[in-house]
N, C-alpha and C positions, 0 to 999 in steps of 0.2 A: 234443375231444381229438385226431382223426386232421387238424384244422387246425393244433393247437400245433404237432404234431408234424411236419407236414410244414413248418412255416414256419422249425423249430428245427432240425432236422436238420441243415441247413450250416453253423449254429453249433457244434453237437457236434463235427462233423467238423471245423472249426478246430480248434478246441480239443486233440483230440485230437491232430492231427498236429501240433501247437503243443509240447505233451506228448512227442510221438516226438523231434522237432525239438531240446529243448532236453534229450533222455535222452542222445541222437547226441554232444550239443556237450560236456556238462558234467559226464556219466560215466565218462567212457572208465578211469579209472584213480581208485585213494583212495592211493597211496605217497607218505609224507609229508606228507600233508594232516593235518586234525585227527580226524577219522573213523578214519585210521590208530591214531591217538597214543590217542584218547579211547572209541569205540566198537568198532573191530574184535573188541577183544579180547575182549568181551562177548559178540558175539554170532558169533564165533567158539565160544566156551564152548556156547550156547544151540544152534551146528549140531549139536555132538557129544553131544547133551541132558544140560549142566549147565546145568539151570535155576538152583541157588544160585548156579555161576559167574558163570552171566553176570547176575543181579540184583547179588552183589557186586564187578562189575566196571564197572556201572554209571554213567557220568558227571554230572552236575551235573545235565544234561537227562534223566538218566535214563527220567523217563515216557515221550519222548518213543520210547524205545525199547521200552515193553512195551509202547506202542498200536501198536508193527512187529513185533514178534516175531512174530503170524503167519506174517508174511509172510517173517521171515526161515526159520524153523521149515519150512514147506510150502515154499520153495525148496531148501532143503536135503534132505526130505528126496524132494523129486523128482530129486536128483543134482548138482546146483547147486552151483560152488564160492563161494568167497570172491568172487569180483568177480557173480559172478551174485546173491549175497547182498545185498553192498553196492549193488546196482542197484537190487533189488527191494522193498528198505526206503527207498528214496530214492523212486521213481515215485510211491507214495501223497501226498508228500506237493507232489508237483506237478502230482497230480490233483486235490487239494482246491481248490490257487488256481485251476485250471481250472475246477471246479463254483464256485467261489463268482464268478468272470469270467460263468461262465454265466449266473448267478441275478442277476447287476447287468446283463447285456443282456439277458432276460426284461424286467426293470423299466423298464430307457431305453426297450423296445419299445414298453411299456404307455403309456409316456407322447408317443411321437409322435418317440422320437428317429431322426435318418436312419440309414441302413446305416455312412457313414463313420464315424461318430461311435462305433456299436458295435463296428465294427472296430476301430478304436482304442485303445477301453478292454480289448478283449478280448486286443488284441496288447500291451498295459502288462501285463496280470496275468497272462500264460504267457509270453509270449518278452520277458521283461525282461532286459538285460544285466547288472541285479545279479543277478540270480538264479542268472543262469552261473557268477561270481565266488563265489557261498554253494554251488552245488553243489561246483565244484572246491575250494575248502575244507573239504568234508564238513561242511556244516550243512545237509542240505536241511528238518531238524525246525523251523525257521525259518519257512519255508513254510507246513507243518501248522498251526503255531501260531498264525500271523497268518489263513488261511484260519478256523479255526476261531472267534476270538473274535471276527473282524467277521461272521460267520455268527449266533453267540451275541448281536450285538447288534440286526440284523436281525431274526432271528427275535424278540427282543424287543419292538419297533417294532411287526411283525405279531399282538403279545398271544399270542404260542406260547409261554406261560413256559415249560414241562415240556423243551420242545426248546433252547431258550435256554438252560437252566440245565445240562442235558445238555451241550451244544458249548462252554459258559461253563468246568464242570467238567472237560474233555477238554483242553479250551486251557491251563488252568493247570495240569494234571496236565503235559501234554507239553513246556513250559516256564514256568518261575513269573512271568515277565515279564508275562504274560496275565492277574495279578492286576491292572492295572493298567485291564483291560475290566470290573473290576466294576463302579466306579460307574456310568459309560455304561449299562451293560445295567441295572443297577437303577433310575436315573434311568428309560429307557424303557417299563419297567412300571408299571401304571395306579394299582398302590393299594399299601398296605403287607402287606396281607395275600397277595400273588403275589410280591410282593419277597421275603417273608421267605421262602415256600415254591422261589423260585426260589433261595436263599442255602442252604437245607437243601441242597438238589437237587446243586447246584454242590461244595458242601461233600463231599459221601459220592461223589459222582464220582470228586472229585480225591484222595479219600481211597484208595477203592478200587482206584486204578490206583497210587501210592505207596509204600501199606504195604508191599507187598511187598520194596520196594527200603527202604524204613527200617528193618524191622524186621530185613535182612542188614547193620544198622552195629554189631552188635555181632560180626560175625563176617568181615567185608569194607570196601570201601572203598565201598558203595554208597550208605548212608545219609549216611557223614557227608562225602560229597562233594557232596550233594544239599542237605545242609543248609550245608555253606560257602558252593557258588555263589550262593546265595539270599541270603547276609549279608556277605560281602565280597571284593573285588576282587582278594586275596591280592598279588602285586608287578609285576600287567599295569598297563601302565601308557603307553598308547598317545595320540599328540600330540591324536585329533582330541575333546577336553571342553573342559570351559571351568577344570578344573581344572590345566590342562597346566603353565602359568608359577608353579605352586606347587612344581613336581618339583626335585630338586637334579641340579645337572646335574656336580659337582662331578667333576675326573678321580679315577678309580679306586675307583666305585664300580661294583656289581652289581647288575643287571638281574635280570628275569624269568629265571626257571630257573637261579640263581648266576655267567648270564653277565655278562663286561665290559659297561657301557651300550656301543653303537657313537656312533661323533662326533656331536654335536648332539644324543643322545637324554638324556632327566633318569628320575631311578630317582621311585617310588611313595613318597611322605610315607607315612610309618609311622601317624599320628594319621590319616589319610585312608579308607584301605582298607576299614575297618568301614562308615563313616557313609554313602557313597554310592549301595549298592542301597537300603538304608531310607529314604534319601531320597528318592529316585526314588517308591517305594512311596507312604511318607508325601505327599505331595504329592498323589497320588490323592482323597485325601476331602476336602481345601480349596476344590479346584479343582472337583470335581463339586458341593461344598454351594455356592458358589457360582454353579455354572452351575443349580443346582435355583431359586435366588434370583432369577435373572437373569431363569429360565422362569414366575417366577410376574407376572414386570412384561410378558412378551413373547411369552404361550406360541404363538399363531399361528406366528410366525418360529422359535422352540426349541423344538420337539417333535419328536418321530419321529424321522426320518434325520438331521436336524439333528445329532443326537448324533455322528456321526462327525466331526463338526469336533471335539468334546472328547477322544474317543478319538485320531484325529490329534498332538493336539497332545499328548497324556502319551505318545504313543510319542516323538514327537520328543524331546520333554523329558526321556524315557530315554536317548537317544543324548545329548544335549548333557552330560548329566549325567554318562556313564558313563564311565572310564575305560578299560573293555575296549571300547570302541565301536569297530563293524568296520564293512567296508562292508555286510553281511550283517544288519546290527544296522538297518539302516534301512528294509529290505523292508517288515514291518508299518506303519511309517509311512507309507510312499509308496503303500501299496496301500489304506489306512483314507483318505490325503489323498482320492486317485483317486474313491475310490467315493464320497466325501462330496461331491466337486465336479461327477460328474455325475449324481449324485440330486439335489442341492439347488442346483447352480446350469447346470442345462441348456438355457440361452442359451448358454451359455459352452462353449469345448475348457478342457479338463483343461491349462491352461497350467501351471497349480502344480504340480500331479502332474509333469507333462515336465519344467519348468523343473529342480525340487526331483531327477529321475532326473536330469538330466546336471548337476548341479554336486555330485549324491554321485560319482560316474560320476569326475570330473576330482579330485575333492577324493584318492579312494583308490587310484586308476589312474596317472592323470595326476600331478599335484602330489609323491609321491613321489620322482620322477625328476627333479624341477628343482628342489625347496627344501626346504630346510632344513628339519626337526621342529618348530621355532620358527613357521615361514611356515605349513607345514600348519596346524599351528593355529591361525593368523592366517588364512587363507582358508575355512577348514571356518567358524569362528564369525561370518566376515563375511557368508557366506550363512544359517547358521543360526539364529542370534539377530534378525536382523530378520524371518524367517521366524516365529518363535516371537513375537514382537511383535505379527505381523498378525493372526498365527491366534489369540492371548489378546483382539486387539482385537477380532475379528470375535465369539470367543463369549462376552466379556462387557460388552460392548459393542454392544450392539441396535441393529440399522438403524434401527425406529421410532423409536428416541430420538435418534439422530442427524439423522435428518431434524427431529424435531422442535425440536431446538437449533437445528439452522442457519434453520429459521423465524424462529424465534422473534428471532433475530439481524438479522431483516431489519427496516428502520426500517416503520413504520403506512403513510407514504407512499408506498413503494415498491409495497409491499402493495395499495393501492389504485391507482396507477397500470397494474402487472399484472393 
């Protein structure tokens, strides 16, 4: 123990000041951001203890606010205003990506990887510059959420159902997008009888952190804002999906919130809006009954960690799919790619992980400024879908069998000449 600790301690201390570092950059202020528009006012309610207020004032992400409320509750009532509040419910959840940075350089340790290598992956999962971008948007529950369910699937791998099922039910309480780490994590478990129990587990978690905001929809906006975000897109309807060239772009039509669309932009197909989160969702059990298929031809190469390449790619598949996709919206993917690519392929730098951060980086930052709504999403999909290509080829599509095709392709002669 007094070895771990001494060996680990410089890592903490990164981390930490990683933490201070990106509080410095990407708090300073929530005016006008979405945190303003969609949380303040909840948990404004919650400082002056209206607990009902602020359940029914609640957002879409709601849970993600009653796993802070602690912390907004105990800043307040240590004298704490509004921006101290908004700080102190944000920090948690850029301590989680920092422990879960942690527990992926624990692991490269164990396996011999060097100091740079750690450094690295440690300075991708706390001083990321999308992160900065979701903080100053007021979404750091983004964070939480994606820490938590590649934790939940981790600790599955390690046969910790009870904890897994725990972080699994935490993750999808604080945003429902997190339903999308079930399969991964049940795949990861050994048999059907810890599946099911980790599904109880998961189930009454996400339930317990919830009810409380569902059961203020007959009296607030809590519940059934909670149950919209989760079923449809309502008239967001932003260039970078793949549904973008279906939008009308016709003059004098109205956009998101009753506005004129601006030049170049096309409003939300009406027949659209419902089908895309349950897509997104639905898509989850083909793809894992699949990869379950894939693992019974392969399990040496698909087992364990391997699953974050499946988890990877349903996030991605979330963004390409989403209409509301933000830059914010790709953190979990890029942080699930990351830790899949130095668990499982540690010869290698995280080139995909980097790669996949600076062409989200240009696609929401950058691209903006020089093209067109049309071109956006002509550049977001030309990176994205060959992405999504690799990664569907890689996890259902087994190395052992590709090596053994291209054998097999080789003439008798050759064979014996070699």
């Amino acid at each position: 123990m007094r070895a771990r600790v001494s060996s680990e301690w410089p890592w903490w201390a990164a981390a930490l000041a990683g933490v201070a570092f990106m509080s410095w950059l990407g708090l300073q202020g929530f005016a006008w951001n979405d945190y303003d528009a969609e949380a303040s006012g909840a948990f404004r309610a919650l400082s002056a203890g209206d607990v009902s207020g602020f359940l029914a004032q609640a957002p879409g992400y709601g849970g993600s606010l009653v796993l802070r409320a602690p912390f907004a509750a105990a800043t307040a009532a240590l004298g704490g205003g509004e921006l101290a509040v908004y700080r102190a419910v944000s920090i948690p959840c850029l301590l989680a990506v920092a422990l879960l940075g942690l527990v992926i350089v624990r692991r490269m340790a164990e396996r011999g990887m060097s100091t740079a290598a750690r450094g690295l992956v440690l300075g991708l999962c706390v001083v990321n510059p999308v992160t900065i971008r979701g903080l100053e948007m007021g979404h750091p529950e983004e964070l939480l959420c994606a820490a938590l369910a590649i934790a939940a699937l981790l600790a599955a791998v390690d046969r910790r159902t009870i904890l897994a099922a725990v972080l699994l039910g935490l993750a999808i309480a604080s945003k429902s997008w997190a339903v999308l780490a079930i399969g991964p994590v049940l795949l990861a478990l050994p048999d059907h009888p810890r599946r099911l129990l980790a599904l109880g587990i998961a189930g009454t978690v996400t339930a317990a952190v919830l009810a409380p905001i569902v059961l203020t929809g007959t009296h607030g906006a809590g519940g059934s804002s909670l149950v919209a975000a989760a079923t449809t897109t309502g008239q967001i309807f932003h260039p970078w999906h793949v549904f973008w060239f279906l939008g009308d772009n016709a003059p004098g039509l109205m956009g998101y919130g009753g506005r004129p669309l601006l030049p170049g932009f096309r409003a939300a197909p009406e027949w659209l809006m419902p089908l895309t989160h349950p897509l997104i969702v639905a898509l989850m059990v083909p793809l894992s009954l699949a990869w379950a298929r894939v693992q019974r031809r392969a399990k040496p190469r698909f087992g364990g960690e391997q699953l974050l390449l499946l988890l990877a790619l349903l996030l991605l598949l979330r963004c390409v799919l989403d209409p509301w996709n933000a830059v914010y919206y790709e953190l979990p993917f890029l942080l699930a790619l990351l830790c899949w690519e130095v668990l499982c392929r540690p010869e290698r730098l995280p080139v995909l992980a980097l790669g996949a951060t600076l062409a989200n980086w240009v696609t929401f930052e950058v691209a903006p400024t020089a093209l067109s709504p049309d071109m956006q999403c002509v550049f977001f999909l030309a990176w994205s879908l060959p992405l999504v290509a690799w990664l569907s080829r890689e996890a259902f599509l087994p190395r052992p069998v590709r090596r053994e095709v291209g054998r097999a392709q080789i003439a008798p002669a050759t064979l014996q000449r070699v």
